[in-house]
Biotite code that builds the C-alpha atoms (Angstrom):
import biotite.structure as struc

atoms = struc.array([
    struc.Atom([0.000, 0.000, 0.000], chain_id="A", res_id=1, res_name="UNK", atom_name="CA", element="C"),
    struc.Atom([3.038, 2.769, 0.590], chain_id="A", res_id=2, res_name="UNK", atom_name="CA", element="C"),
    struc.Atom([4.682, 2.128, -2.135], chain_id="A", res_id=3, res_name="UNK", atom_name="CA", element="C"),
    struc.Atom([1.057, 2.613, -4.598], chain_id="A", res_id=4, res_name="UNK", atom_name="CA", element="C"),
    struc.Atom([0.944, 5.543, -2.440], chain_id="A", res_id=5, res_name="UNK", atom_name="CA", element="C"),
    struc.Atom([4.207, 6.845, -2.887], chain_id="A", res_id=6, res_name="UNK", atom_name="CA", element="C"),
    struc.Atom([4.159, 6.424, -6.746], chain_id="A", res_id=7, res_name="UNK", atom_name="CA", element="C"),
    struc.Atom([0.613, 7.985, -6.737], chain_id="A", res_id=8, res_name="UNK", atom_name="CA", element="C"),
    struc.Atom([2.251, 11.007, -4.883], chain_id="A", res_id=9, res_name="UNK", atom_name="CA", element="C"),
    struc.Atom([5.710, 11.120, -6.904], chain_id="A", res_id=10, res_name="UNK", atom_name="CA", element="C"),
    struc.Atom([3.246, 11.324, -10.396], chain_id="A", res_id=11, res_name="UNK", atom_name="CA", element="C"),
    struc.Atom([1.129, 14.478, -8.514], chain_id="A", res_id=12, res_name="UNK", atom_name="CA", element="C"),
    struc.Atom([4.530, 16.052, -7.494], chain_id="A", res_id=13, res_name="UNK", atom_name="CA", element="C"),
    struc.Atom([5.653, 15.892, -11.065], chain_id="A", res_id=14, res_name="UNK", atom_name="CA", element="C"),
    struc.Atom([1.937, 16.894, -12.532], chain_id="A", res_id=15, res_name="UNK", atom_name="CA", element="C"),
    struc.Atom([2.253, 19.956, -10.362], chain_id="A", res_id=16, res_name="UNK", atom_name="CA", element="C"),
    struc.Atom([5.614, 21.279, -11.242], chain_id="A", res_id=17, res_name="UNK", atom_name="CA", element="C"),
    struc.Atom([4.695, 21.059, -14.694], chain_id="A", res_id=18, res_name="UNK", atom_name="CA", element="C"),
    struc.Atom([1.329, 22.446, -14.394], chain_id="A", res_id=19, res_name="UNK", atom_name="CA", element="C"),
    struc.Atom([2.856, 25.791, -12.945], chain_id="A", res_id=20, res_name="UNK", atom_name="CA", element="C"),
    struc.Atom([5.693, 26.223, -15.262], chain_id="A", res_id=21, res_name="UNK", atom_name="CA", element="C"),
    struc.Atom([2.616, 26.262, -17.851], chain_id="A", res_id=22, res_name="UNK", atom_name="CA", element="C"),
    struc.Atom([0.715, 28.714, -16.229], chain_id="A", res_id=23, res_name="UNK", atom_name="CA", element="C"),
    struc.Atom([3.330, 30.741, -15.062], chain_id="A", res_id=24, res_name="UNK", atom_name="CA", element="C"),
    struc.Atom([4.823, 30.883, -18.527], chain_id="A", res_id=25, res_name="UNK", atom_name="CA", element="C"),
    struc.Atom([1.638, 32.567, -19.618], chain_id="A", res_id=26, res_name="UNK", atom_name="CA", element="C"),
    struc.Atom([1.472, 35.391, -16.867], chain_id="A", res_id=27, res_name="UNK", atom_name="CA", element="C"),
    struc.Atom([3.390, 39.071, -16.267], chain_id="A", res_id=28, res_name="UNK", atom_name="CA", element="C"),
    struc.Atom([5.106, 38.424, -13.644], chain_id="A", res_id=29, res_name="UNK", atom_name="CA", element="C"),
    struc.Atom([4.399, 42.005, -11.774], chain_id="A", res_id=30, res_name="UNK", atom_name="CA", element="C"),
    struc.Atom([0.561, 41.920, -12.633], chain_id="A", res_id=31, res_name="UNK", atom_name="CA", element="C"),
    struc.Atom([0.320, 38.077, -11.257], chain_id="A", res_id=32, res_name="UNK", atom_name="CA", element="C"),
    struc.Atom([2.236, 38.897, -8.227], chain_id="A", res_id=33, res_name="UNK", atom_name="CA", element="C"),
    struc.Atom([-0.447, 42.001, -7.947], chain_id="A", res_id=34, res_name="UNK", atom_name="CA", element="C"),
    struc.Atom([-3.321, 39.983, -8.387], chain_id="A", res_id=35, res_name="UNK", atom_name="CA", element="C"),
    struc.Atom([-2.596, 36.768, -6.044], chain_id="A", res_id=36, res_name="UNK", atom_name="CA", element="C"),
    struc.Atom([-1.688, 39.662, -3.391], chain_id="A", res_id=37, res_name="UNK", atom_name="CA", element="C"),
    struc.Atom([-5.353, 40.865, -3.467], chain_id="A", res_id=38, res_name="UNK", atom_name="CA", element="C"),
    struc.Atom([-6.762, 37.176, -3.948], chain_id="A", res_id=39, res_name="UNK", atom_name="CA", element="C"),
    struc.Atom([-4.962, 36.452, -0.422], chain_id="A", res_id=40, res_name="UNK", atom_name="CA", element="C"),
    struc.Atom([-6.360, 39.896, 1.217], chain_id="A", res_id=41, res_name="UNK", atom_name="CA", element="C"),
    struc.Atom([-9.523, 38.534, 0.290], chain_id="A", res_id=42, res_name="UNK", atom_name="CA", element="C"),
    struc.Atom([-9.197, 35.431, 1.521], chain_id="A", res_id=43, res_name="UNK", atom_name="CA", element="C"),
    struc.Atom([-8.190, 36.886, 4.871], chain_id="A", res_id=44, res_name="UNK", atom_name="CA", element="C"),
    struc.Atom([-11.428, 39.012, 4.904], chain_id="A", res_id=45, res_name="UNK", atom_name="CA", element="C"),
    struc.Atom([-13.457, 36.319, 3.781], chain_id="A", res_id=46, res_name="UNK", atom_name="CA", element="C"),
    struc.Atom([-12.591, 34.648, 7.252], chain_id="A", res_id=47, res_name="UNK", atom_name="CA", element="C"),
    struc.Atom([-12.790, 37.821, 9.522], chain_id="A", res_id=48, res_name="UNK", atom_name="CA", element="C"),
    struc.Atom([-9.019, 38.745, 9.285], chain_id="A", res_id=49, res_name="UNK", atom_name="CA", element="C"),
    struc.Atom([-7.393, 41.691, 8.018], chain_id="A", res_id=50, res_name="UNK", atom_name="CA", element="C"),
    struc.Atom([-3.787, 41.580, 7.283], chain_id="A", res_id=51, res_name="UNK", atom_name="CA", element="C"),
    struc.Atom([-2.233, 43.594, 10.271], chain_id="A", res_id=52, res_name="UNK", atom_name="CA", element="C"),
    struc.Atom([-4.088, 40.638, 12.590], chain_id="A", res_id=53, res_name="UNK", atom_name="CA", element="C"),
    struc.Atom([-1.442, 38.553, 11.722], chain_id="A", res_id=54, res_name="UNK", atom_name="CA", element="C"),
    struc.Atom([1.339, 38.478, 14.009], chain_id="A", res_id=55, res_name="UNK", atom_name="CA", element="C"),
    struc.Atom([4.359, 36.499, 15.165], chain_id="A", res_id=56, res_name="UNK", atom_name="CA", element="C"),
    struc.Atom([5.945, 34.117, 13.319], chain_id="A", res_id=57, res_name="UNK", atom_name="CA", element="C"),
    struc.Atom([4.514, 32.509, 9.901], chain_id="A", res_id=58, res_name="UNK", atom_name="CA", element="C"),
    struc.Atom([4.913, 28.705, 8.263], chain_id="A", res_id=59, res_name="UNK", atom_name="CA", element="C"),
    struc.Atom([3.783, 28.448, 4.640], chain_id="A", res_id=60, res_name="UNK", atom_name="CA", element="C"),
    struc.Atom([3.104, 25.169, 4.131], chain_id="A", res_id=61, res_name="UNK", atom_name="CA", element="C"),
    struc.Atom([2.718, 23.716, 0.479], chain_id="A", res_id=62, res_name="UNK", atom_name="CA", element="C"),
    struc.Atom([3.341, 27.513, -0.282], chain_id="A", res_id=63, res_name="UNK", atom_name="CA", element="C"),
    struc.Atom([3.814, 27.071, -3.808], chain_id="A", res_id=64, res_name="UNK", atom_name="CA", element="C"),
    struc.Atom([5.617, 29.958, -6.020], chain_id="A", res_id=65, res_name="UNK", atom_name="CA", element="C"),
    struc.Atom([2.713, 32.762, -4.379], chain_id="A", res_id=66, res_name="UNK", atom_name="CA", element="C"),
    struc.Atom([1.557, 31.412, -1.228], chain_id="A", res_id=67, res_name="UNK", atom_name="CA", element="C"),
    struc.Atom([-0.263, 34.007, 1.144], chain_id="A", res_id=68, res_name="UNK", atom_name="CA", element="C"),
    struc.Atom([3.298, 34.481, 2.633], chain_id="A", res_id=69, res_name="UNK", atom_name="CA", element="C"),
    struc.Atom([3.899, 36.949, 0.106], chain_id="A", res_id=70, res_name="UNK", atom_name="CA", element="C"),
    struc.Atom([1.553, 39.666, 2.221], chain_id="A", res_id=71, res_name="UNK", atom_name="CA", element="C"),
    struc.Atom([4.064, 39.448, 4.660], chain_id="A", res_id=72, res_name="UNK", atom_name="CA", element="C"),
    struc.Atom([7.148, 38.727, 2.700], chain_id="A", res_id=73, res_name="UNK", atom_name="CA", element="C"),
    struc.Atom([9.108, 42.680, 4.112], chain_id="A", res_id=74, res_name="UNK", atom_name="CA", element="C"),
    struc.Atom([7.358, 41.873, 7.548], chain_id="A", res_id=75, res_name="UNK", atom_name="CA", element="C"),
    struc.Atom([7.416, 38.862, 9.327], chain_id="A", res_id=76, res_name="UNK", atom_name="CA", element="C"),
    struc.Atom([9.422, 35.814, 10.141], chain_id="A", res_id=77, res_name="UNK", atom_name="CA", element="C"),
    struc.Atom([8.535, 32.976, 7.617], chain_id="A", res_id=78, res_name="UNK", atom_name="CA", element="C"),
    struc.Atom([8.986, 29.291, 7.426], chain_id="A", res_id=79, res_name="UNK", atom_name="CA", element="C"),
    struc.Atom([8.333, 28.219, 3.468], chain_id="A", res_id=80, res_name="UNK", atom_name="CA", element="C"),
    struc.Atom([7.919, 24.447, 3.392], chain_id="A", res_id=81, res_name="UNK", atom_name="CA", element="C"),
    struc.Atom([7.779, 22.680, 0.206], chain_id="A", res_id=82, res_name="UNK", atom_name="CA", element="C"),
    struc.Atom([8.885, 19.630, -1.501], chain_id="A", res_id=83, res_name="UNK", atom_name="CA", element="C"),
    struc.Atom([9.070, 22.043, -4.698], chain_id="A", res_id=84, res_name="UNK", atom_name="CA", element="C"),
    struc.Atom([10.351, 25.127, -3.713], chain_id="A", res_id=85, res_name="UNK", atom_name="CA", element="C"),
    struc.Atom([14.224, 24.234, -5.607], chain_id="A", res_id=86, res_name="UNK", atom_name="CA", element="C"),
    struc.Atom([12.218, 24.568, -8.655], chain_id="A", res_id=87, res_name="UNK", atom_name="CA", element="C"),
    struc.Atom([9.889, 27.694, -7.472], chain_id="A", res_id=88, res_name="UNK", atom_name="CA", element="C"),
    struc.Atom([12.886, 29.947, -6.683], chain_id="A", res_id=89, res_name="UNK", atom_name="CA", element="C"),
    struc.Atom([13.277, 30.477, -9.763], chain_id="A", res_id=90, res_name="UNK", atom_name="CA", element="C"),
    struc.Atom([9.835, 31.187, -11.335], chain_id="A", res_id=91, res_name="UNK", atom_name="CA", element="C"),
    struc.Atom([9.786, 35.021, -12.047], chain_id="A", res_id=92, res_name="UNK", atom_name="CA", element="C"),
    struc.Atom([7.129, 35.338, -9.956], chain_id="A", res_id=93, res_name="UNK", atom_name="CA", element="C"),
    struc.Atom([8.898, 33.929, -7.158], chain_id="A", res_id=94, res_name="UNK", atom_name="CA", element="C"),
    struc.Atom([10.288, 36.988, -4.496], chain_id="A", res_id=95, res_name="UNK", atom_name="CA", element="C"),
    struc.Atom([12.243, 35.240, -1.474], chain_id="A", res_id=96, res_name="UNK", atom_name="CA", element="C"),
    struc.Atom([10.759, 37.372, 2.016], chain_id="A", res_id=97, res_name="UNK", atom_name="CA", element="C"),
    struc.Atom([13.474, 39.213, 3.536], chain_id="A", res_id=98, res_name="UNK", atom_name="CA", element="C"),
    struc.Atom([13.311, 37.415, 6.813], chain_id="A", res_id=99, res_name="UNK", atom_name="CA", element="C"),
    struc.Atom([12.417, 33.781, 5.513], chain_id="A", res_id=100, res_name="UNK", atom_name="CA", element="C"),
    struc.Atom([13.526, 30.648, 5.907], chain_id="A", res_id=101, res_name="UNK", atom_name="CA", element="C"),
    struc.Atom([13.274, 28.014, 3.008], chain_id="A", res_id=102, res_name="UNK", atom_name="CA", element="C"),
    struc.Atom([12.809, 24.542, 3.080], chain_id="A", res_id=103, res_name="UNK", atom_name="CA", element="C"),
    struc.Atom([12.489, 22.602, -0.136], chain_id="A", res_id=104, res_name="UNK", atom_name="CA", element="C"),
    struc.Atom([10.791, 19.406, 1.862], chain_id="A", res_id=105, res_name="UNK", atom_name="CA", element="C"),
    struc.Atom([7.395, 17.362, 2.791], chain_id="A", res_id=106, res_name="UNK", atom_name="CA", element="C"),
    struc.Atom([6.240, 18.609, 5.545], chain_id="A", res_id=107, res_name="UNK", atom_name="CA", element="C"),
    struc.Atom([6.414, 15.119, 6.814], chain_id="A", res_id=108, res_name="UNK", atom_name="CA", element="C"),
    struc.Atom([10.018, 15.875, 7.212], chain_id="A", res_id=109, res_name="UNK", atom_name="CA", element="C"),
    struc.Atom([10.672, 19.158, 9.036], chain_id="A", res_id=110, res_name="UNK", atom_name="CA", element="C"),
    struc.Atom([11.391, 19.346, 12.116], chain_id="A", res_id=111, res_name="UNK", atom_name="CA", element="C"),
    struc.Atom([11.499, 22.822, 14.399], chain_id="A", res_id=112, res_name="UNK", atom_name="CA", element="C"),
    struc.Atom([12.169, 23.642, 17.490], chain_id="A", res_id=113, res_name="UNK", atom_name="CA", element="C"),
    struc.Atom([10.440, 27.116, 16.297], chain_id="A", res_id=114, res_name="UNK", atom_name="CA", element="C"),
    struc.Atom([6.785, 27.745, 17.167], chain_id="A", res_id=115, res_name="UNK", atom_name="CA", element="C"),
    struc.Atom([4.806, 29.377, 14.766], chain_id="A", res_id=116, res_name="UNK", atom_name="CA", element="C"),
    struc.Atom([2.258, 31.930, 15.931], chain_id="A", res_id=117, res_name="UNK", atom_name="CA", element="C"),
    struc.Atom([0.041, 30.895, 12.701], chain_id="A", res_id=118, res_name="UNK", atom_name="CA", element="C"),
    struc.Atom([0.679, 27.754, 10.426], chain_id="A", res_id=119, res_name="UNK", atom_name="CA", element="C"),
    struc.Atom([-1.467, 28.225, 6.651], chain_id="A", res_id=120, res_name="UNK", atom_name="CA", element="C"),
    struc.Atom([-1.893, 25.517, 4.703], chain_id="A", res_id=121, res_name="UNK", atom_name="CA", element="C"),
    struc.Atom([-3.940, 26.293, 1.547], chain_id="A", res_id=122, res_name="UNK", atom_name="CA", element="C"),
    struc.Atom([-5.049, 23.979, -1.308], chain_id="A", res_id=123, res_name="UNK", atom_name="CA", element="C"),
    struc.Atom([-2.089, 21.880, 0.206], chain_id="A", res_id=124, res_name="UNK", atom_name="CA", element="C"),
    struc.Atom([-2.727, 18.902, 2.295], chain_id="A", res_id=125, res_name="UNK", atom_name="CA", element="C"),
    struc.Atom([-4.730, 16.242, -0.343], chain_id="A", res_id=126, res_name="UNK", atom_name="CA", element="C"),
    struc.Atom([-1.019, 16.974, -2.428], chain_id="A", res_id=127, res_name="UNK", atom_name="CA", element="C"),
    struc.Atom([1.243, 15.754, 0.374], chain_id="A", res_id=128, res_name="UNK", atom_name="CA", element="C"),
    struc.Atom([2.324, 12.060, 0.855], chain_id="A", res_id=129, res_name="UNK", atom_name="CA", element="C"),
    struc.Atom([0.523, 11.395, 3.757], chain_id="A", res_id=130, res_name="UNK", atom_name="CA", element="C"),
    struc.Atom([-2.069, 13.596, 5.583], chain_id="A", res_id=131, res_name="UNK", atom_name="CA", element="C"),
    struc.Atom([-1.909, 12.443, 8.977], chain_id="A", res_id=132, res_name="UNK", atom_name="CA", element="C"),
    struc.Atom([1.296, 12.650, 9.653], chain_id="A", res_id=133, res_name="UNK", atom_name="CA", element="C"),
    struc.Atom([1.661, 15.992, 7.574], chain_id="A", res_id=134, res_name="UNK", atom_name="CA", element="C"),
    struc.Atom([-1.040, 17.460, 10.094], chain_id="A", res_id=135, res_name="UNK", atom_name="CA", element="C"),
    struc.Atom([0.294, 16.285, 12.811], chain_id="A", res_id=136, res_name="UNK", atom_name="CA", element="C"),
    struc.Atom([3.898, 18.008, 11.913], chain_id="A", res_id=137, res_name="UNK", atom_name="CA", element="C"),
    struc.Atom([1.780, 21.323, 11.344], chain_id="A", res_id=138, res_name="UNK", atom_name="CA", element="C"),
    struc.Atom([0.463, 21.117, 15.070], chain_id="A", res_id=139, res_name="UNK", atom_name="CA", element="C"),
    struc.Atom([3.722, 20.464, 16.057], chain_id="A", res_id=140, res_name="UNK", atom_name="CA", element="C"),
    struc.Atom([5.252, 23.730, 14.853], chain_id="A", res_id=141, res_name="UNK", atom_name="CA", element="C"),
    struc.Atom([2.251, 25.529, 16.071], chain_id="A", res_id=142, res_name="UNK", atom_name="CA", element="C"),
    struc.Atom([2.325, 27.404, 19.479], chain_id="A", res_id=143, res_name="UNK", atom_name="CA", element="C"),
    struc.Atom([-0.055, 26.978, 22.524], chain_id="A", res_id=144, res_name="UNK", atom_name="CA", element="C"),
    struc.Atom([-3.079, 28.467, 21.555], chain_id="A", res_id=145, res_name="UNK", atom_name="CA", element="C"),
    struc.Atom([-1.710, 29.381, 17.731], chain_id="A", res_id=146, res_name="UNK", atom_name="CA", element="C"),
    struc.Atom([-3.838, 29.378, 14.827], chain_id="A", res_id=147, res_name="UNK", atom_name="CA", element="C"),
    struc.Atom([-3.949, 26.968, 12.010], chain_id="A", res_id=148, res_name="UNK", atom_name="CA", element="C"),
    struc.Atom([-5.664, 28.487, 8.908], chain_id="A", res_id=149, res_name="UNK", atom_name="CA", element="C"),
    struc.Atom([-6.029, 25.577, 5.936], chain_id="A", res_id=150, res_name="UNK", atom_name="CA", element="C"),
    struc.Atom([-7.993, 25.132, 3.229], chain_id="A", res_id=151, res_name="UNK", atom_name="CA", element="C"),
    struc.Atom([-8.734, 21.865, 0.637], chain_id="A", res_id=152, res_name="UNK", atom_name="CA", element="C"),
    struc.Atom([-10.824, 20.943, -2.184], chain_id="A", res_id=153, res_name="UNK", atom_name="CA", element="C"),
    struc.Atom([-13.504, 18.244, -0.932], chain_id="A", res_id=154, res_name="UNK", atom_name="CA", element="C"),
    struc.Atom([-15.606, 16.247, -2.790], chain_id="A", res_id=155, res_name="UNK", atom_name="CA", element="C"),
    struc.Atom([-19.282, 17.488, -3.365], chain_id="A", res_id=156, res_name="UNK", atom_name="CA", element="C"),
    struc.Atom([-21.103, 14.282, -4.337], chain_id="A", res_id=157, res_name="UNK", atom_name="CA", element="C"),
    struc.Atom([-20.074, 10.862, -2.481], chain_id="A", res_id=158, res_name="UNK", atom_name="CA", element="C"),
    struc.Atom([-20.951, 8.756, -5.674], chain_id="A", res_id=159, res_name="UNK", atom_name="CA", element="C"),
    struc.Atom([-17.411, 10.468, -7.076], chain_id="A", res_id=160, res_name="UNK", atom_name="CA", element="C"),
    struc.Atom([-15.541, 10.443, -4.031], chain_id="A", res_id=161, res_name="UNK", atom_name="CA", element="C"),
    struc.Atom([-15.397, 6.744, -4.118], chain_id="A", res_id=162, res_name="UNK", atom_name="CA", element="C"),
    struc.Atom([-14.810, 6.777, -7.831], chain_id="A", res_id=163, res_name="UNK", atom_name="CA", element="C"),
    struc.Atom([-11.804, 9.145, -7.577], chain_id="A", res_id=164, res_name="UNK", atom_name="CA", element="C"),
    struc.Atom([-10.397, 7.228, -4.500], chain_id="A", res_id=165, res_name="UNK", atom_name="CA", element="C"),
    struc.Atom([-10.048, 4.011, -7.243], chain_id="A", res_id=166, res_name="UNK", atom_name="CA", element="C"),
    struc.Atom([-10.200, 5.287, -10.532], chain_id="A", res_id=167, res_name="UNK", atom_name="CA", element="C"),
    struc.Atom([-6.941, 8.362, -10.664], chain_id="A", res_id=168, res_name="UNK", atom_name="CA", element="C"),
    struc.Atom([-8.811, 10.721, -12.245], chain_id="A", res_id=169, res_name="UNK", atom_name="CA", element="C"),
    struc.Atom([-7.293, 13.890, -10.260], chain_id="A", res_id=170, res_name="UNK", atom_name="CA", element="C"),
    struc.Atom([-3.646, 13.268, -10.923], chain_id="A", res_id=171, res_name="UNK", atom_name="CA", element="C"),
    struc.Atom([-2.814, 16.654, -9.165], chain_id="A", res_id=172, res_name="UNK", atom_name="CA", element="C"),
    struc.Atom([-4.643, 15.289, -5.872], chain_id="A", res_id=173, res_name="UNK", atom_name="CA", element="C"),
    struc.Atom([-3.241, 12.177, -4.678], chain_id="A", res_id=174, res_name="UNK", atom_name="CA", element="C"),
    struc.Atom([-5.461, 12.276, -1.465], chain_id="A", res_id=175, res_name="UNK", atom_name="CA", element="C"),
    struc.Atom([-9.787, 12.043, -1.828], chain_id="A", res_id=176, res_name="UNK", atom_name="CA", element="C"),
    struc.Atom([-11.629, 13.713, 1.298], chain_id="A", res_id=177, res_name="UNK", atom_name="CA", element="C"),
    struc.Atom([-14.670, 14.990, 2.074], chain_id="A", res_id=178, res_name="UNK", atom_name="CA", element="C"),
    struc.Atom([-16.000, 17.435, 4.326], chain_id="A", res_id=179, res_name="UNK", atom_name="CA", element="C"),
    struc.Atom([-17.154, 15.735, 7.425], chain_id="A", res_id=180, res_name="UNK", atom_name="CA", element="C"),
    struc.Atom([-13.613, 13.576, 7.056], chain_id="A", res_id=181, res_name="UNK", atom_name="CA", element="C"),
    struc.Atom([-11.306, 16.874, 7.132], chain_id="A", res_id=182, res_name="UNK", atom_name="CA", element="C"),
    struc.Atom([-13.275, 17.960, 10.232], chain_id="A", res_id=183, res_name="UNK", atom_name="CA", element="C"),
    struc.Atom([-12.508, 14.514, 11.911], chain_id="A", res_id=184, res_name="UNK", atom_name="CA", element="C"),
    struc.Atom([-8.574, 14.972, 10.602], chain_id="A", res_id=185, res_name="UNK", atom_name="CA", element="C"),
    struc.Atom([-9.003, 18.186, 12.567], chain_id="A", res_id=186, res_name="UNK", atom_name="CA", element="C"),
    struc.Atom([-10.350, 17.601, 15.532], chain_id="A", res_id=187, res_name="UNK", atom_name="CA", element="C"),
    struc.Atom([-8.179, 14.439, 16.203], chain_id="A", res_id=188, res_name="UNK", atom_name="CA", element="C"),
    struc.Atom([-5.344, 16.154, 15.952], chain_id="A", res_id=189, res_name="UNK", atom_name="CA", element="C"),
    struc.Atom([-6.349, 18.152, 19.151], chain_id="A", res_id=190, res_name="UNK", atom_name="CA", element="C"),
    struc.Atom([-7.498, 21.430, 16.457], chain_id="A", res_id=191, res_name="UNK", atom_name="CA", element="C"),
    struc.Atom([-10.571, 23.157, 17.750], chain_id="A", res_id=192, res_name="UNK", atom_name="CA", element="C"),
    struc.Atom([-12.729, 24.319, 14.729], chain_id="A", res_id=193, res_name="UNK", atom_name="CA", element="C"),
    struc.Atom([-13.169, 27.751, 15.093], chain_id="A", res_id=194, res_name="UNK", atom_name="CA", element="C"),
    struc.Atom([-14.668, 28.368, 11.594], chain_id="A", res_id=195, res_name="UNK", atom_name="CA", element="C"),
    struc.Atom([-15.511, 26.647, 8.182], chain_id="A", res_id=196, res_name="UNK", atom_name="CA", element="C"),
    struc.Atom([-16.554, 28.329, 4.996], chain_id="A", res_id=197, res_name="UNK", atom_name="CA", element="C"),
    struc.Atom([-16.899, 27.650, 1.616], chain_id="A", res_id=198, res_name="UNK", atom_name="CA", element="C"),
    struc.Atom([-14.079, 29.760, -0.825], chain_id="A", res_id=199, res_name="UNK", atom_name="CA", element="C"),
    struc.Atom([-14.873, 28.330, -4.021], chain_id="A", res_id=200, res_name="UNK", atom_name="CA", element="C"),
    struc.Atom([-17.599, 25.802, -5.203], chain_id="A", res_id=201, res_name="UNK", atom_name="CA", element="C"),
    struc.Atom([-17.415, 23.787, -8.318], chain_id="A", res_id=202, res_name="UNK", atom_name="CA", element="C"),
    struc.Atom([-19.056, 20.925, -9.811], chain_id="A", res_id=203, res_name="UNK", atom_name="CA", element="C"),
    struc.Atom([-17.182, 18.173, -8.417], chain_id="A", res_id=204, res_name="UNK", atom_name="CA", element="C"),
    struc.Atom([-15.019, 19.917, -5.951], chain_id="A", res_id=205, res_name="UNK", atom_name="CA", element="C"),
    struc.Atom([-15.262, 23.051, -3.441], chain_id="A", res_id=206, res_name="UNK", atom_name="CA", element="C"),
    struc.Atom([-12.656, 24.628, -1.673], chain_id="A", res_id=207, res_name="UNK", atom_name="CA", element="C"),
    struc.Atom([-13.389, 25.030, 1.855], chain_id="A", res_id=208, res_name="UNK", atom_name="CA", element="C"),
    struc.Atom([-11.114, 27.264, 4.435], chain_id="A", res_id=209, res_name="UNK", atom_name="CA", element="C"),
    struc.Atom([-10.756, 25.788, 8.481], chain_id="A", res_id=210, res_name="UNK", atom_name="CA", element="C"),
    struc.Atom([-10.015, 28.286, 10.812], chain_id="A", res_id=211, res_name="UNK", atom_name="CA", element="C"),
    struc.Atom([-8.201, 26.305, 13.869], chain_id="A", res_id=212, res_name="UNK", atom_name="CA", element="C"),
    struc.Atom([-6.898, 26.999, 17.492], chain_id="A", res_id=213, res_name="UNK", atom_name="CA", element="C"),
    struc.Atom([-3.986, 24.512, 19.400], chain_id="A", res_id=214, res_name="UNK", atom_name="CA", element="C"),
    struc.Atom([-5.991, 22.987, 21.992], chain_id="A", res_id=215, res_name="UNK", atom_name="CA", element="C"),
    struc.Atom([-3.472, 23.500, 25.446], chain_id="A", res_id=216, res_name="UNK", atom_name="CA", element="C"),
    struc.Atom([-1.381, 20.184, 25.386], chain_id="A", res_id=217, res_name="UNK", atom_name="CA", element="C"),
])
């Protein structure tokens, strides 16, 4: 079973790389950079936050080339995690933050001494080898009482959940999940669930944000 899982996640990691050198290729760098910055404001206020309610230190996880760390990329102390991030450093959109620290990794790997005042995870954690222990690294890095902030695509209709979970139609998502199963991932990985919304809905798929607290150990 690991090793179909591995494979399945080594294919995704090389879909993905590819799939933003396309896209990229076919964007201004200054206007893209412009426009994610005001996607990820309104993501914030979407969720009740504006961007000066962010404080302390930051982890990026699965942060891609323009992650929401780049709102904070002249003010803040940043952990970028990635297994990618060798190959995003040099996207033109890419802009290393001035008091970062980079870490071309899984998750699964890292390991910190560091707590992290917030930990965001978007459109990240159905890409990653395995989610459990991925989550569980996240809380890790997370101080007493910090604030997780993630987001994943879940399936709308169950009928194609358990088609996807057999049939590899999402080659970009090596991970299935549904609603109700991310708030179980959550919660028993001692998250309280401040806050769920819906970002984006589609026909199979819609993006829903978590807004989590550290529970006190």
């Amino acid at each position: 079973m690991y090793r179909v899982k591995h494979r399945r996640w080594k294919i995704a990691q090389f879909a993905e790389r590819w799939w933003w050198k396309r896209y990229l290729s076919k964007k201004d760098s200054t206007e893209y950079r412009e426009w994610k910055q005001s996607y990820w404001l309104n993501v914030l206020q979407k969720i009740g936050y504006e961007k000066d309610d962010i404080h302390g230190r930051i982890a990026d996880i699965g942060c891609g080339p323009n992650g929401i760390f780049q709102l904070f990329e002249k003010t803040h102390q940043i952990s970028l995690i990635d297994p990618l991030l060798d190959d995003y450093i040099f996207f033109d959109t890419f802009k290393k933050p001035s008091k970062s620290e980079l870490f071309s990794m899984k998750i699964e790997d890292f390991e910190s001494k560091i707590d992290h005042e917030f930990v965001f995870c978007f459109n990240a954690i159905n890409h990653m080898l395995d989610m459990s222990s991925a989550l569980k690294k996240m809380v890790n890095i997370l101080s007493e009482n910090g604030t997780l902030i993630l987001s994943c695509d879940v399936h709308n209709w169950s009928i194609f959940h358990q088609i996807f979970r057999f049939i590899p139609g999402d080659v970009l998502h090596p991970h299935q999940i549904t609603k109700n199963a991310m708030d179980s991932l959550l919660t028993r990985h001692g998250l309280a669930i401040n806050q769920c919304q819906m970002l984006n809905k589609k026909a199979i798929f819609s993006e829903y944000v978590w807004v989590c607290t550290k529970s006190p150990a």
